[in-house]
N, C-alpha and C positions, 0 to 999 in steps of 0.2 A: 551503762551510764557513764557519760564522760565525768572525767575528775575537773573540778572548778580550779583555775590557775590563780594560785594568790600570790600577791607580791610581797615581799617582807616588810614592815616599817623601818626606815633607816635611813642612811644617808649614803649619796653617793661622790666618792673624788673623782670628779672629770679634768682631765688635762685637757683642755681644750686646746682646738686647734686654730690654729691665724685662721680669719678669715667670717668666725661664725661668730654670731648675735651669741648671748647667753640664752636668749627668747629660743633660738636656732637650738642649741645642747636641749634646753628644757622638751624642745617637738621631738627631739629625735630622742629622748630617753622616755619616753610615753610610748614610744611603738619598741624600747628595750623590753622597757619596764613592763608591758601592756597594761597600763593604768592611767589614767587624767591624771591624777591627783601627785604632781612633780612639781616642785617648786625650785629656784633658786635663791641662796643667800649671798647678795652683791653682786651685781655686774661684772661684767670684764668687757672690754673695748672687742668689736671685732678684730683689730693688728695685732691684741695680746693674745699672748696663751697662758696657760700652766691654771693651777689650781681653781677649781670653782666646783662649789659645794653643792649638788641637788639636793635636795631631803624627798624623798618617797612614803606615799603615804600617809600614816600619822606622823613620821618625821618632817611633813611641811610647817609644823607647827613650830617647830623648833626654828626655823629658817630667820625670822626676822630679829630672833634675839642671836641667834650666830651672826649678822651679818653687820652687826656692832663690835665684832673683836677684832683686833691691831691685825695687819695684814704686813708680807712682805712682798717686794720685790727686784730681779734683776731687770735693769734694762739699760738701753740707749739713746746719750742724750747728743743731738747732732748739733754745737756751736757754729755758728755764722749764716745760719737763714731762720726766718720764721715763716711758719705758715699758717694756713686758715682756719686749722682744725686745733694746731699745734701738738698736731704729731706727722706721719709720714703719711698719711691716708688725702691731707689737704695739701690745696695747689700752693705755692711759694709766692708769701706774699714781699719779701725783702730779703737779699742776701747782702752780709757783710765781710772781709776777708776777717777771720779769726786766728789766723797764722799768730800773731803777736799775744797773742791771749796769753799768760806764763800761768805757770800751777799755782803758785799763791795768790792769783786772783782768783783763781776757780774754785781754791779750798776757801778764800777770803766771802765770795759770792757763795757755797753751800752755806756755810755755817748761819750766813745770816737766815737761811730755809731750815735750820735746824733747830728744833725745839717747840713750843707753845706759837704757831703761827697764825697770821691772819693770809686767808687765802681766796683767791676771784676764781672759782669754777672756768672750764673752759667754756665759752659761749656755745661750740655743737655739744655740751655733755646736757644729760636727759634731765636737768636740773627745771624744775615749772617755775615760770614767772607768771604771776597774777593767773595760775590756772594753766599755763600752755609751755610745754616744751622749750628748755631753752633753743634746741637744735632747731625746732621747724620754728621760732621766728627767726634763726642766722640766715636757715635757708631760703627765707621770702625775705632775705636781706632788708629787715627790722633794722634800726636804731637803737638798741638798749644798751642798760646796764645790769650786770649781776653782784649782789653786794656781794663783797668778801665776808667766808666762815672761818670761826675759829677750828683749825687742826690743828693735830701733833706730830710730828716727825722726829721720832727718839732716836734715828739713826740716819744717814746721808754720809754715803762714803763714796768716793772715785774710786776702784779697781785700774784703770788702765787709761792713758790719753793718747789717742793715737790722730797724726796728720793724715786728712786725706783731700779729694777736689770732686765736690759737685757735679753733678753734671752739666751746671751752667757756667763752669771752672771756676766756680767761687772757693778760696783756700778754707777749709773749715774743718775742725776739733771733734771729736768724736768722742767721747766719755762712756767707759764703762759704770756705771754706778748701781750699787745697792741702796734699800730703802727699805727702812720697818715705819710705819706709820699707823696713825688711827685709820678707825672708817673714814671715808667722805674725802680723803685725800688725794687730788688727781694728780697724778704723779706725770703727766703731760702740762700741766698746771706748774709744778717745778720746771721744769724745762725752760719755758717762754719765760719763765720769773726771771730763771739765772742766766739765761741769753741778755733779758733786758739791762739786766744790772750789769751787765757785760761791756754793754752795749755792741752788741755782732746779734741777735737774737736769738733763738735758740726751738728747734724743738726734739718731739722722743722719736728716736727713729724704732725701737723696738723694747718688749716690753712684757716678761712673765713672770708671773705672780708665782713667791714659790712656798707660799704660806697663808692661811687666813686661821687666824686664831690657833688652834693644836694641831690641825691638818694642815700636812706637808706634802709635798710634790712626791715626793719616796714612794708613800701609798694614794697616789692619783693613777687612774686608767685612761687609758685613751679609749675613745671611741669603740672603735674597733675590738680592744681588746674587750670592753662591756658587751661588745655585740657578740661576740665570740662565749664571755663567761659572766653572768650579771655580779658585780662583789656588791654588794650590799653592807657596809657596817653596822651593825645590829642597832635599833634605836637609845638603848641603857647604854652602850659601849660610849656611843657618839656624844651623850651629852653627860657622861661622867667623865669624857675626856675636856670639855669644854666649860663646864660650869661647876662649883663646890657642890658637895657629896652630904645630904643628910641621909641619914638610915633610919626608919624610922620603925615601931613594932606594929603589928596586927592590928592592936586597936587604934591605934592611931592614922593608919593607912586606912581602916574601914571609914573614919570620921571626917578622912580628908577628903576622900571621894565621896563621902555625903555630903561635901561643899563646907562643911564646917572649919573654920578658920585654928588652926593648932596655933599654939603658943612656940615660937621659935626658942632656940637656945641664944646667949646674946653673941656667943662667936661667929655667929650670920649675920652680925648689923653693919649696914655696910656693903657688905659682898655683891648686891646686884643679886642676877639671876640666882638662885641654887636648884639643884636637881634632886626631889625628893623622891628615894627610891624603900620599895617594900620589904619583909623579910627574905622573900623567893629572890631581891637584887632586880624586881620589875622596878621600870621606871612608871613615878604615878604622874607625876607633876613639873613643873616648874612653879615655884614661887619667889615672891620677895618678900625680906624682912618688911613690916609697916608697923611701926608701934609695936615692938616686942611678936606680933603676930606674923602668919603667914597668909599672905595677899596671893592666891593663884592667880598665874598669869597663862597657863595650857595644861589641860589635865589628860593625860594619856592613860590613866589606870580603868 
């Protein structure tokens, strides 16, 4: 009798590579994993790399409240041309010589993208208007607008300014920069902001993520390496590391998984998601505080 091949519940770090869809990581961690059931938590641009979260199996359930936690990244922001996409993937829509740009306008121009912002998505990002994509109405070159959302970007710092020249000899600024920010934040989106304010334009020439929520690049796989060894982070591991910790006893874990609604402690109000786990340290749940109660939001027990 052949032995039935199970996959583990859990999550997996993909360092992805330039070039793939996350859609792209998800197909190809389904012939890893041998399972359908792979999801991801948040996007990443095909030109980005580094950290992007799958969740396997019952960890898909997890996926869409992870993919609400602050993210970081490094990347490159190119001063003195804009393009279509507003990063380096679209064709060059205006160059301007950036040569004169000095550091305190550039640190003068971050700061006002630092903090509580209001922010205009890039027009190819996957954002729907009235129902449709914003990408495929740019690309049947549509007329719209996408209103600005409120982000947060608790951090915006330059690393390095270096001179360099387009290939169209335009003189232009190249910035190293870091970024922690909330979700929803397109950090190509910064770019063309602080080009604009500039006035030279601006976009990201490159661009990896090296953080989303507690997972770090440090423990991300590549490809390859998954194909080689599957790591799997156990499903308890993954969301004790990302959400508050209740412990809860026997009877209580029996009653939750009866759907019965437990009386929270009040040091959960507040807190957003919590991960309610049993006395074995199995995870049962996620729930939220509601009215002193616990509202389940995915039950894994």
């Amino acid at each position: 009798m052949t032995q039935k091949h199970t996959t583990p519940d859990g999550l997996v770090i993909v360092d992805k590579p330039s070039g793939f869809t996350s859609h792209d990581v998800v197909a190809k961690m389904r012939g890893i994993a041998r399972t359908r059931r792979v999801g991801h938590a948040g996007t990443l641009d095909p030109m980005a790399t580094g950290v992007l979260v799958l969740g396997v199996e019952k960890a898909t359930k997890l996926l869409g409240h992870l993919a609400l936690t602050e993210k970081e990244y490094l990347g490159t922001i190119r001063l003195g041309q804009n393009t279509l996409t507003d990063d380096a993937e679209g064709d060059i829509t205006a160059s301007a010589d950036a040569s004169k740009v000095t550091r305190e306008a550039v640190d003068a121009g971050i700061a006002k993208l630092t903090g509580d912002i209001m922010q205009v998505p890039s027009k190819v990002s996957a954002i729907k208007i009235d129902g449709v994509r914003s990408y495929k109405r740019a690309r049947e070159g549509e007329e719209f607008e996408i209103p600005a959302r409120p982000v947060t970007v608790s951090s915006f710092s330059v690393y390095d300014v270096r001179d360099a020249v387009a290939d169209d000899g335009t003189a232009v600024l190249d910035l190293v920069v870091s970024v922690t920010c909330s979700s929803g934040t397109y950090i190509r989106a910064l770019a063309r902001d602080l080009g604009a304010d500039l006035g030279v334009g601006g976009h990201l020439t490159a661009l990896r993520r090296t953080r989303v929520g507690p997972y770090k690049l440090d423990s991300a796989k590549t490809l390859d390496q998954l194909q080689q060894e599957l790591t799997v982070m156990p499903i308890a591991e993954a969301a004790a590391a990302a959400f508050p910790r209740w412990d809860v006893d026997a009877r209580r874990a029996r009653l939750l998984t009866n759907g019965v609604r437990l009386d929270m402690p009040d040091e959960y109000e507040g807190s957003g998601s919590v991960a309610v786990f049993d006395p074995e340290g199995r995870l049962l749940a996620l729930v939220e505080p509601q009215k002193g109660k616990a509202k389940s939001l995915a039950v894994f027990g």
